[in-house]
C-alpha positions in Angstrom: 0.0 0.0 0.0 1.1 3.7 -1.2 2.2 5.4 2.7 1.4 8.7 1.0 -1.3 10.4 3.3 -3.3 13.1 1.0 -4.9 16.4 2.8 -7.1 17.8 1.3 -10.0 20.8 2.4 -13.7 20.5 3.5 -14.9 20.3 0.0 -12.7 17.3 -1.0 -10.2 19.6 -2.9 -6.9 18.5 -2.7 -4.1 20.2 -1.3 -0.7 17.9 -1.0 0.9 15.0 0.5 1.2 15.3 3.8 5.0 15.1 5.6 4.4 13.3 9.0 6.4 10.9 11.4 3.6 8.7 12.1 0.0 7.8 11.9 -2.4 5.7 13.7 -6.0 5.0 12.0 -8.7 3.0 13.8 -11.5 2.3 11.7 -13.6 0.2 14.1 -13.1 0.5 17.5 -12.1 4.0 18.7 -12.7 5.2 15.2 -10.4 7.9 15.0 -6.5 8.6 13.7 -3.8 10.7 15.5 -1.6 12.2 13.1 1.8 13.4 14.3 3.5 16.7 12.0 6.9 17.9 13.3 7.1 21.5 13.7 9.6 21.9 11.2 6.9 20.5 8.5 3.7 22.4 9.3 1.7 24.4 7.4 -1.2 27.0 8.3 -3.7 24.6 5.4 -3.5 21.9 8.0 -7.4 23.0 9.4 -10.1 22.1 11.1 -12.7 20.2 9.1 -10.1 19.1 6.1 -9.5 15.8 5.6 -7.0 13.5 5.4 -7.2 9.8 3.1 -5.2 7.1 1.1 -6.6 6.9 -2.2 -8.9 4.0 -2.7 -9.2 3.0 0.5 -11.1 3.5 3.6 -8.1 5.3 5.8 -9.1 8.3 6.3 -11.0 11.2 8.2 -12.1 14.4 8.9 -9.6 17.0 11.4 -11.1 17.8 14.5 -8.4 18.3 17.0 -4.7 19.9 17.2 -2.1 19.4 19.8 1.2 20.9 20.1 4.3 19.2 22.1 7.0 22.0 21.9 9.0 19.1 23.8 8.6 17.0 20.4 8.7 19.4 18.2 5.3 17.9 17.4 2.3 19.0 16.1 -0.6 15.9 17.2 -3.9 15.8 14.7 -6.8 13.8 15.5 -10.2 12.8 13.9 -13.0 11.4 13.1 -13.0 8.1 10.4 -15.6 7.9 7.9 -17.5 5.2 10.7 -16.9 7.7 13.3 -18.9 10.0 11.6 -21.8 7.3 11.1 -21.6 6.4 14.6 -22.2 10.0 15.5 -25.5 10.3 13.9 -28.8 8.7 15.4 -31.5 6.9 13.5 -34.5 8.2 15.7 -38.0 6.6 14.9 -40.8 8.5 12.6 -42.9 10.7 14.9 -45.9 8.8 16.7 -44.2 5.4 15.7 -42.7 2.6 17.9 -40.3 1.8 15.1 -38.5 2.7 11.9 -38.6 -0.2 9.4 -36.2 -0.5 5.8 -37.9 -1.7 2.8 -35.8 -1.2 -0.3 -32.9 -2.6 -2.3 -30.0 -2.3 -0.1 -27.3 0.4 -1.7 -30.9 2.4 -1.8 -31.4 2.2 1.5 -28.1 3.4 2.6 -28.7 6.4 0.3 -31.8 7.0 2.1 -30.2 7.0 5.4 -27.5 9.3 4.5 -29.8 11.9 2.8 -32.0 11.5 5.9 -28.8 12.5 8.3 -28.1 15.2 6.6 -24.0 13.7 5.1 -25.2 13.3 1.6 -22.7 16.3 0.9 -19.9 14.4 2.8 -21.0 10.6 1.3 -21.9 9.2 -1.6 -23.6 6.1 -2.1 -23.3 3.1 -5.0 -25.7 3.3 -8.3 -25.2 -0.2 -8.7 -27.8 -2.6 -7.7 -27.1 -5.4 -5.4 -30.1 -7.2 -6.6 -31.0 -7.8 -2.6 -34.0 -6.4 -0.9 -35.1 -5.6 3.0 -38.5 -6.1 3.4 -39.7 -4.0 6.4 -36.7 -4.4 8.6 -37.3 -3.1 12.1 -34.4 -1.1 13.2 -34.0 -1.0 17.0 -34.6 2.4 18.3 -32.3 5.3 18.8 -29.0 2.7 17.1 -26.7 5.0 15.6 -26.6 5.4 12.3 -23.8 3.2 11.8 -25.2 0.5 14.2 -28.3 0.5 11.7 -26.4 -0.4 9.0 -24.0 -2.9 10.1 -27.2 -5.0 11.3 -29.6 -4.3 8.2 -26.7 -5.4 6.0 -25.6 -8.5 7.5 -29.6 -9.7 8.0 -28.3 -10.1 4.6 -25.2 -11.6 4.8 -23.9 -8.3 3.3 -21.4 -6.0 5.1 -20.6 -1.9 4.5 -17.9 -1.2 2.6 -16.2 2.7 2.6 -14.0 3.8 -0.2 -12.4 7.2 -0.8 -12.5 7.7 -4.7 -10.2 10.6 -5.7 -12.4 10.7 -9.4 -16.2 10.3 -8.1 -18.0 13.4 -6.2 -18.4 12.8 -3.0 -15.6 11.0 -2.8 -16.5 9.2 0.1 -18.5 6.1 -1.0 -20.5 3.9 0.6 -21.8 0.3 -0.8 -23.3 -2.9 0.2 -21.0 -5.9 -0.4 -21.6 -9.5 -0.1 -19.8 -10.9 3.2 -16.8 -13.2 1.6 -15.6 -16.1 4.3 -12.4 -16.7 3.3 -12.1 -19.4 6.2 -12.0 -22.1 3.2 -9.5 -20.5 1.0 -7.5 -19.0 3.9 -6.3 -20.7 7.0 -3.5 -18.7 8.9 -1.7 -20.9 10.7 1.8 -21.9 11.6 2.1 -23.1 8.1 2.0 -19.2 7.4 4.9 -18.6 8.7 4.0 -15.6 11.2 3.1 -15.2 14.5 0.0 -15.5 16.3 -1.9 -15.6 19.1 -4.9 -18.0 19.8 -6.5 -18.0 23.0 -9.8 -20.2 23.8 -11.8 -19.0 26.8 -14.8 -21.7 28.1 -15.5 -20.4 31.5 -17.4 -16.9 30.2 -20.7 -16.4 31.6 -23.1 -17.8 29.9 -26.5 -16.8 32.6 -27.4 -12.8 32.3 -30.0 -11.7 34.7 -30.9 -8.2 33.7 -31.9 -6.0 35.6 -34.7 -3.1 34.1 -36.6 -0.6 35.4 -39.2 -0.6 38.7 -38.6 -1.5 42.5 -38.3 -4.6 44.4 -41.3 -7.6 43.0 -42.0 -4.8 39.9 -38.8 -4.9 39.0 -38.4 -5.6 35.2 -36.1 -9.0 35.2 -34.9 -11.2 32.2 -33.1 -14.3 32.3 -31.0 -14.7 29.3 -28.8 -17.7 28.7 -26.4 -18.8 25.9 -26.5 -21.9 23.9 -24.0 -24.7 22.6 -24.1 -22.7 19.4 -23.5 -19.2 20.4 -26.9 -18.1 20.5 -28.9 -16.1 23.2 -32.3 -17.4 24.3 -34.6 -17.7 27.5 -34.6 -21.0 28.2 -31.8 -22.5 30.4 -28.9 -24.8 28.9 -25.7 -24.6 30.9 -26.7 -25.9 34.4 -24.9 -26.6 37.7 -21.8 -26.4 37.9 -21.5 -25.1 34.1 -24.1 -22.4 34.7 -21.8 -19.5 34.9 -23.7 -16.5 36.0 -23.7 -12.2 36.5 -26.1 -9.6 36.9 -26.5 -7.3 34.8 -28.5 -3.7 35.5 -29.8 -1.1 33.3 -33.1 1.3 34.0 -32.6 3.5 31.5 -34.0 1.7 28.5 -37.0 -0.1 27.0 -35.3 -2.6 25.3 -33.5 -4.1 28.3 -33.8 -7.9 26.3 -31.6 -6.5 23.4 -29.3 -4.8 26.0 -28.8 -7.8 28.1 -28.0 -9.8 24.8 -25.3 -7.7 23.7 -23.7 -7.3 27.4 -24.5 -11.4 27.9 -22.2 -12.0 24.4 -19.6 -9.6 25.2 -18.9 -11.5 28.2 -19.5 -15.2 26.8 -16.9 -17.8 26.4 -15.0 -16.6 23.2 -11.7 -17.8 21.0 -9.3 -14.6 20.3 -7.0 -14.4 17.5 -4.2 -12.0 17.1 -2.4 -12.1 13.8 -0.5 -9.5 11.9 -0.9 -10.4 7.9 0.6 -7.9 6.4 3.2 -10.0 6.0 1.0 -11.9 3.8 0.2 -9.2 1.5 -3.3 -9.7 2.5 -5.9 -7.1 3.1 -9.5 -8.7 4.1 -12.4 -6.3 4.9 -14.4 -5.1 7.8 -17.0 -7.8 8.1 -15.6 -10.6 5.9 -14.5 -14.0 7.3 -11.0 -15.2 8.4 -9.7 -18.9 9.8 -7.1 -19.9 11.9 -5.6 -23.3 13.3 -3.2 -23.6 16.0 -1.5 -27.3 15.0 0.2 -27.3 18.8 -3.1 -27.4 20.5 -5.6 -28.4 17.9 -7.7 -24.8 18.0 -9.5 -23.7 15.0 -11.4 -20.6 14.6 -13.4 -18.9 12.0 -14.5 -15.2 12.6 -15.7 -12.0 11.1 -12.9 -8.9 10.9 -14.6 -6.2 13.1 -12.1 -3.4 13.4 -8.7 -3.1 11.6 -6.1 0.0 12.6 -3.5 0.9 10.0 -0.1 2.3 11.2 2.7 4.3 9.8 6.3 4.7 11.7 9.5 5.3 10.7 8.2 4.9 7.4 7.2 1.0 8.5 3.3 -0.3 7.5 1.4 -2.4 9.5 -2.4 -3.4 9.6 -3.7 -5.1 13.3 -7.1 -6.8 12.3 -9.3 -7.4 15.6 -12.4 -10.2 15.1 -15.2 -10.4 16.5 -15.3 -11.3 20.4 -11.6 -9.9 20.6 -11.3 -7.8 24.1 -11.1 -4.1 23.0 
């Protein structure tokens, strides 16, 4: 991958390759990038609200911080990423309605919920027909916008997929991609020649009683329990001395079931996979599939890429992907 970093101002127009000492972009997780500029290199057209991107990918974002460290010589510029921005926006039901629902064909649909929060001037969205339709898919309420599409995409098998195209206008586009598992055709392992980390956790809870609004016998309470396979239900399958339990509270929502279930999985039993591939010259995206095998212990794993953070140092690239159920 090119390590030239691009600014350019609040319209898109370019201004010139950036000189910096390092750069740290996470997409997923924090969803911001810290740019360090020495003082020798700067230059007044580094602003607020001007962005900065690799062409045709998704590293990138939008200025919103500066930090001087006269003891560096170090000027420190931080952001947003394209999915920070998304996760700062709130997809709030219609007026007088429980829920919003989706009905559409899905790169339509993202277009709709981009020209609804008001970043169709910032995004643009794919022409192209995926050929797949949501049929009145409830979305849950007050998700951020980025949220909403990560979970109307995948009840599709489909994941989001950001580009920064120097020649379209935006140049930020969005589009709906088929998930690809590349589990089958890929298998890191030490046959790979790189190093990893596999860890296999089994003692995670796996018994949520959560915890809602009201007082003492009117309290709101939900038992949620995890099955052999992963998923969360109300009906007990772990028990005795394999029923691993916590309490979990909450009073300020109204959907303290879908709560529960995403606090009962982040603390489930869970396999974690550290690799670095860059060595492999391979560059999987957000929401696809990877495998790996430990041949020492006999561990296998196969698990969606949820975040990946892109680093610059001393002129040396590197790409950490995180999967899903790795600790943050």
């Amino acid at each position: 991958m090119d390590n030239l970093i691009i600014l350019a101002d609040s319209d898109g127009t370019e201004i010139r390759y950036l000189d910096y000492t390092k750069i740290d972009i996470d997409l997923n997780d924090t969803r911001d990038f810290e740019l360090t500029v020495s003082t020798f290199d700067w230059r007044d057209d580094i602003d607020f609200g001007s962005m900065i991107f690799i062409p045709n990918t998704e590293y990138g974002g939008i200025i919103g911080t500066r930090k001087t460290e006269t003891a560096e010589n170090a000027v420190i510029i931080t952001g947003r990423t394209w999915r920070g921005i998304l996760d700062k926006k709130i997809v709030e039901p219609p007026t007088g309605q429980d829920y919003r629902y989706l009905t559409g064909e899905l790169n339509t649909v993202i277009s709709m919920l981009i020209d609804d929060a008001g970043l169709s001037g910032l995004f643009g969205v794919s022409t192209e027909s995926t050929g797949v339709d949501l049929s009145n898919y409830q979305v849950n309420r007050y998700d951020t916008l980025l949220t909403v599409l990560y979970n109307a995409l995948k009840s599709k098998n489909y994941r989001l997929d950001i580009t920064y195209n120097q020649t379209s206008n935006p140049h930020v586009v969005l589009s709906a991609q088929p998930i690809v598992d590349h589990s089958s055709e890929i298998e890191l392992s030490q046959d790979s020649n790189l190093n990893f980390a596999l860890e296999e956790i089994k003692n995670g809870v796996n018994h949520l009683i959560c915890l809602g609004k009201g007082e003492l016998k009117e309290r709101e309470v939900i038992n949620l329990y995890i099955a052999e396979d992963g998923s969360v239900g109300t009906t007990p399958y772990y028990t005795g001395i394999d029923d691993v339990t916590e309490v979990y509270e909450d009073t300020s929502t109204d959907e303290l079931q879908q709560k529960g279930t995403e606090k009962l999985l982040e603390l489930a039993s869970k396999q974690i996979f550290d690799m670095d591939v860059v060595s492999l010259d391979l560059d999987i995206a957000i929401g696809d599939i990877v495998g790996g095998r430990d041949y020492i212990t006999g561990m296998a794993i196969a698990k969606p890429i949820v975040n990946k953070i892109y680093r610059i140092e001393n002129g040396k690239e590197s790409i950490e992907y995180e999967l899903e159920g790795d600790e943050q």
